[in-house]
C-alpha positions as CSV (number, residue, x, y, z in Angstrom):
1,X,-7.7,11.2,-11.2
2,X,-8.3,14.6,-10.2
3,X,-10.1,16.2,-7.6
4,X,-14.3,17.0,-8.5
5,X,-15.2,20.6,-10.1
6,X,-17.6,21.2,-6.8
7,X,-18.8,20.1,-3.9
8,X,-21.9,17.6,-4.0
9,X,-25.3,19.4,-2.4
10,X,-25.7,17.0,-0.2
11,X,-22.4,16.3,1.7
12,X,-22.7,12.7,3.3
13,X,-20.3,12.9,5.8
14,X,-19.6,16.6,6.6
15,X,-17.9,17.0,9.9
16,X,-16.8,13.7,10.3
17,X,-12.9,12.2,10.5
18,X,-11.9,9.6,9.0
19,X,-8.8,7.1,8.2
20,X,-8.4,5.3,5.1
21,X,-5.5,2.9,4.9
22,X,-3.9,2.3,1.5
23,X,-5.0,5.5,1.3
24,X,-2.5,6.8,-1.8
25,X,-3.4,4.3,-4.1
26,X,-5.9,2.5,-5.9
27,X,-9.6,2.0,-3.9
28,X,-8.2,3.9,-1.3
29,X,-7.4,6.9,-3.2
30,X,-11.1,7.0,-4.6
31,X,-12.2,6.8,-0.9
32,X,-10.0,9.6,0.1
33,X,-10.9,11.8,-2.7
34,X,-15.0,10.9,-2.2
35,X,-14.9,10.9,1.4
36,X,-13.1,14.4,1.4
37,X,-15.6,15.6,-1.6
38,X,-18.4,15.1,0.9
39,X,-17.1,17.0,3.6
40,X,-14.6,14.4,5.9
41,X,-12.1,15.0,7.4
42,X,-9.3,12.5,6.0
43,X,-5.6,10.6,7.0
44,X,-4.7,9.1,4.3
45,X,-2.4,6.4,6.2
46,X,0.0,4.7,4.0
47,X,3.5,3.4,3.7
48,X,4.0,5.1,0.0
49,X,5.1,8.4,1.2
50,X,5.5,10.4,-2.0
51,X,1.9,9.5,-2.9
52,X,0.3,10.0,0.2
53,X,2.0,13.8,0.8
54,X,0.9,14.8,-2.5
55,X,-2.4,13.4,-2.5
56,X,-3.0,15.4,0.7
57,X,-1.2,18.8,-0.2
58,X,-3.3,18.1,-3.5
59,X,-6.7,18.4,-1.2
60,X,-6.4,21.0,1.8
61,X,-6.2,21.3,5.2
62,X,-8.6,18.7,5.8
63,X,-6.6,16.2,4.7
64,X,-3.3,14.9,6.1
65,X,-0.8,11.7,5.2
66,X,0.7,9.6,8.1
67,X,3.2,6.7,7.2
68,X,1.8,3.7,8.6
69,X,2.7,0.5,8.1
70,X,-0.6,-1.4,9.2
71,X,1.7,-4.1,10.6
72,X,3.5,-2.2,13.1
73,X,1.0,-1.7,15.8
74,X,3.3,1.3,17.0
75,X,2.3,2.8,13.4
76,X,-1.3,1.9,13.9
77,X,-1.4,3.7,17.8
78,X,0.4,6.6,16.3
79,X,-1.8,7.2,13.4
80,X,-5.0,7.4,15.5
81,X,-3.2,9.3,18.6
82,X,-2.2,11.9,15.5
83,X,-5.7,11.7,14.1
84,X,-7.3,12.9,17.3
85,X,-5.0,15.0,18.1
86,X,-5.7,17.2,14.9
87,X,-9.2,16.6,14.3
88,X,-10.5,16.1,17.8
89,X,-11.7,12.2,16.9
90,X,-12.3,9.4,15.3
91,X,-15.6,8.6,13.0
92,X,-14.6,6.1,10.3
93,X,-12.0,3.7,10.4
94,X,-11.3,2.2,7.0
95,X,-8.8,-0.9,6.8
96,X,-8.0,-0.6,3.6
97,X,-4.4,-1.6,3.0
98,X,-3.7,-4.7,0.9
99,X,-1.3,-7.1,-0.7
100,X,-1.5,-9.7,-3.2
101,X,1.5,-12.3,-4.1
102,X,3.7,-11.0,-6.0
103,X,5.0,-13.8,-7.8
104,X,2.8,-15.7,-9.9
105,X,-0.1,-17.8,-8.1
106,X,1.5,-20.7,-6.5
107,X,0.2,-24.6,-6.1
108,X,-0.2,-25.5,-2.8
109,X,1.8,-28.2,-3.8
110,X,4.8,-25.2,-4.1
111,X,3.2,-22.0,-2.0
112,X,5.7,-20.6,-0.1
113,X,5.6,-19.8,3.8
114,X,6.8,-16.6,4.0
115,X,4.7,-15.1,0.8
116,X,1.8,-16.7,2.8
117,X,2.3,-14.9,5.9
118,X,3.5,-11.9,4.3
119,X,0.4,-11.4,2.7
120,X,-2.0,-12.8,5.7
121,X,-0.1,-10.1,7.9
122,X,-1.0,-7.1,5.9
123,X,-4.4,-8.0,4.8
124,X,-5.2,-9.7,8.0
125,X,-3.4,-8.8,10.9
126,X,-3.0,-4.8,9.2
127,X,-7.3,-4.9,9.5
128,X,-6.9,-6.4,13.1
129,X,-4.9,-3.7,14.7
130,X,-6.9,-1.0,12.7
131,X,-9.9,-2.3,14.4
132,X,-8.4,-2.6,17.2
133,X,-6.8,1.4,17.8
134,X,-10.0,2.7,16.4
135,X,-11.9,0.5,18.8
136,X,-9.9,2.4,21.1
137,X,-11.2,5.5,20.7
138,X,-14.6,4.8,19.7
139,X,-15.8,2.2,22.4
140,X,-15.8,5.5,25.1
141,X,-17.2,7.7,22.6
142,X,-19.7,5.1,22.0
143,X,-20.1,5.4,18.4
144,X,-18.3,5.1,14.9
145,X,-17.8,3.4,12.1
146,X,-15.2,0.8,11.0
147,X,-15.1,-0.3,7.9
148,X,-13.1,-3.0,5.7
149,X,-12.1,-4.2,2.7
150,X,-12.9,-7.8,1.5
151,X,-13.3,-9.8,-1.8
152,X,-15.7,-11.5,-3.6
153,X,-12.7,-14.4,-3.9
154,X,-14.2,-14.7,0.0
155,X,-17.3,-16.1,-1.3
156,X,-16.3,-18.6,-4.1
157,X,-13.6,-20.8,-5.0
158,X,-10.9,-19.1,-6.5
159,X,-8.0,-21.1,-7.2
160,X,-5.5,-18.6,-8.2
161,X,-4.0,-17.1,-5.2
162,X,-4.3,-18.9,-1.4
163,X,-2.4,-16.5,0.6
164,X,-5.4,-13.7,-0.8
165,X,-8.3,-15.8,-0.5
166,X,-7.5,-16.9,2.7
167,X,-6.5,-13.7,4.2
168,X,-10.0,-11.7,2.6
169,X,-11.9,-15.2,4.3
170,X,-10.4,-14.3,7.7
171,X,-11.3,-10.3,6.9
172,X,-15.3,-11.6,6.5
173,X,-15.4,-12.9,9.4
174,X,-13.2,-10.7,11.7
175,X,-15.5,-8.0,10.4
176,X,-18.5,-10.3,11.6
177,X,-17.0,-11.0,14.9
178,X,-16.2,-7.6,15.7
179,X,-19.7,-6.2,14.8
180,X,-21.0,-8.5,17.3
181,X,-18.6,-7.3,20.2
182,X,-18.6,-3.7,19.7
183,X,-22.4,-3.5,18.9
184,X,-23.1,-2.8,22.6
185,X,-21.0,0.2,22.5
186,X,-23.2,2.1,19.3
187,X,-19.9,0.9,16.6
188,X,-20.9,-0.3,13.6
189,X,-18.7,-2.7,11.3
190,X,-19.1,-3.6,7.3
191,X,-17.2,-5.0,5.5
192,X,-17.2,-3.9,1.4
193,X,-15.9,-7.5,-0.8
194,X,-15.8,-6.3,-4.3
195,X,-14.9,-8.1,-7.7
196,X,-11.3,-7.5,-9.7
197,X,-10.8,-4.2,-10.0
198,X,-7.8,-3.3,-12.8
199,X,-5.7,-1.4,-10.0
200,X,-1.8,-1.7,-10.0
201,X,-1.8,-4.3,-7.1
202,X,-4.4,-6.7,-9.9
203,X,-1.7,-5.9,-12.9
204,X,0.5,-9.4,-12.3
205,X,-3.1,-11.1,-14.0
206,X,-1.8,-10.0,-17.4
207,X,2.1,-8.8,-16.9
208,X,2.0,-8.0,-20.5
209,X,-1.0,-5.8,-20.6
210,X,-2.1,-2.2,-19.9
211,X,-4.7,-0.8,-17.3
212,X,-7.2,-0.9,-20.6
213,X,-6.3,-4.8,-21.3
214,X,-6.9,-5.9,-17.8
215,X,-10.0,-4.2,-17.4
216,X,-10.9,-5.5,-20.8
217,X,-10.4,-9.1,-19.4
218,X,-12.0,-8.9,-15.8
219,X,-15.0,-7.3,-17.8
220,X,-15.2,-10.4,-20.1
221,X,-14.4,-12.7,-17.1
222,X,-16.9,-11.1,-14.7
223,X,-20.7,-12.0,-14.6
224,X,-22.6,-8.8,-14.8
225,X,-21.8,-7.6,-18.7
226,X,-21.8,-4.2,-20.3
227,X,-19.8,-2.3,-17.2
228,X,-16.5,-2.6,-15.8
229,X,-16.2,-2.5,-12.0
230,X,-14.0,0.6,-11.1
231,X,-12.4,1.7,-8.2
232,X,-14.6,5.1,-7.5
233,X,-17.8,1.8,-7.5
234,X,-16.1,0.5,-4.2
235,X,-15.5,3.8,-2.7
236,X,-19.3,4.8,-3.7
237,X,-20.3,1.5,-1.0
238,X,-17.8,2.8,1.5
239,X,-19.8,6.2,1.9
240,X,-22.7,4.6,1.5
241,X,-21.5,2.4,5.1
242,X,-19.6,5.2,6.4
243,X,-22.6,7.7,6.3
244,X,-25.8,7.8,8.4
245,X,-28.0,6.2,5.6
246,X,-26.5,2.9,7.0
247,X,-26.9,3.9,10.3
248,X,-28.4,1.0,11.5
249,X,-26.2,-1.2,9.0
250,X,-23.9,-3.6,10.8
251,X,-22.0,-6.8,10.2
252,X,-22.4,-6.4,6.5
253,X,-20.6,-8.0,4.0
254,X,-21.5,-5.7,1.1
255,X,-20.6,-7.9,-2.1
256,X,-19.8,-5.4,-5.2
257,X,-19.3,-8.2,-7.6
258,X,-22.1,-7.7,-10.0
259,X,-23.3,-11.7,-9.2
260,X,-19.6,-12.8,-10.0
261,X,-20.2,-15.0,-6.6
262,X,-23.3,-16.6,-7.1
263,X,-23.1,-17.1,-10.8
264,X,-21.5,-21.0,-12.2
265,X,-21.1,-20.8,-15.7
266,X,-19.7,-24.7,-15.4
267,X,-23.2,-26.0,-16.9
268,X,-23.6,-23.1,-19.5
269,X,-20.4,-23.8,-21.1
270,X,-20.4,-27.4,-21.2
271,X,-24.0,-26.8,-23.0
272,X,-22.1,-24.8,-25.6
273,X,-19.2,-27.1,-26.0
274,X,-22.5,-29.6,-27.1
275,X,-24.0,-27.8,-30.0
């Protein structure tokens, strides 16, 4: 992916800072790239170093990568107290950073505890104490913007993966909850849920295939035909949230599923199995 020829006319969110974790891969890379594009400041805050210092030296001075393990609250502190320091604030907070199993989906019958909780504590608890240092610094400032991302698997059955549905259930609502709290204060929270999207962290679906295969598949397997959800789609809704069209958008959860999660096939293709 490389950087775009120019600048967009109409740059959504020049002058304002933000952090994107999970920044230096995948939908967090898009973000970085489109958020920067329309005139942000950026931290790309990640724990794949080699990624995140090229992706920055890549971009300019307006961009800069902070290891962060969104786990380590210490990491969290020190990436917003870094943030500030070189930009002067904090506009958008974007928890970003996610896991999925990576062994093959698991019965409940034979899930195991610590792959659970693994994955609950980055997708989860990572998002928490996000919120929670950007809260920080926005709650006095008395505005800004945090932002996460969800799943569609959040809003229908998906029997594939418990540790992920669960944790992106518990992202929904923390992202509802928070928007409630820190609405008094002029901080608005979204939360972006989209469908598969054929990044390396979605590859274990077909272990055998390439980037072309798997999105060949979720294309086939999603609901909305003749497109494939992409990665720059997601980061498209983040600037939408993060810029001050939705400035009076809050507790959101912005499905990007193309009717994946309202859609039942179950009748359709029992029809078919008829005639």
């Amino acid at each position: 992916m490389s950087c775009p020829a120019s600048a967009p006319s109409n740059r959504r969110l020049e002058g304002k800072v933000a952090i994107i974790t999970g920044g230096a891969n995948g939908i967090g890379e898009s973000t970085v790239r489109l958020f920067w594009t329309h005139g942000a400041k950026v931290v790309i805050g990640d724990i794949h170093d080699d990624r995140g210092q090229a992706l920055a030296q890549e971009l300019d001075s307006n961009a800069m990568y902070i290891h962060c393990d969104v786990t380590n609250e210490d990491d969290v502190r020190n990436m917003v107290d870094q943030t500030v320091e070189k930009f002067g604030k904090l506009d958008i907070m974007y928890n970003n950073a996610g896991i999925a199993e990576t062994a093959a989906p698991k019965s409940i019958l034979t899930i195991d505890k610590a792959s659970f909780e693994r994955v609950l504590n980055v997708n989860l608890v990572g998002g928490l104490l996000g919120t929670k240092q950007a809260a920080r610094v926005m709650v006095p400032a008395r505005k800004g913007c945090i932002l996460f991302t969800g799943s569609a698997t959040a809003s229908i059955a998906c029997t594939i993966n418990h540790s992920y549905v669960a944790s992106k259930c518990g992202v929904a609502g923390l992202a509802r909850n928070v928007s409630a709290e820190l609405g008094q204060y002029g901080v608005r929270v979204n939360c972006i849920s989209p469908y598969a999207v054929a990044t390396d962290m979605m590859k274990g679906l077909l272990p055998n295939g390439d980037g072309k295969q798997l999105e060949a598949f979720l294309s086939e397997a999603g609901n909305l035909k003749g497109g494939v959800l992409r990665v720059d789609d997601v980061a498209q809704a983040a600037l939408f949230l993060a810029s001050d069209e939705a400035s009076y958008v809050s507790g959101l959860n912005l499905v990007v599923d193309g009717g994946f999660s309202v859609a039942n096939p179950s009748v359709a293709m029992a029809l078919s199995r008829l005639n």
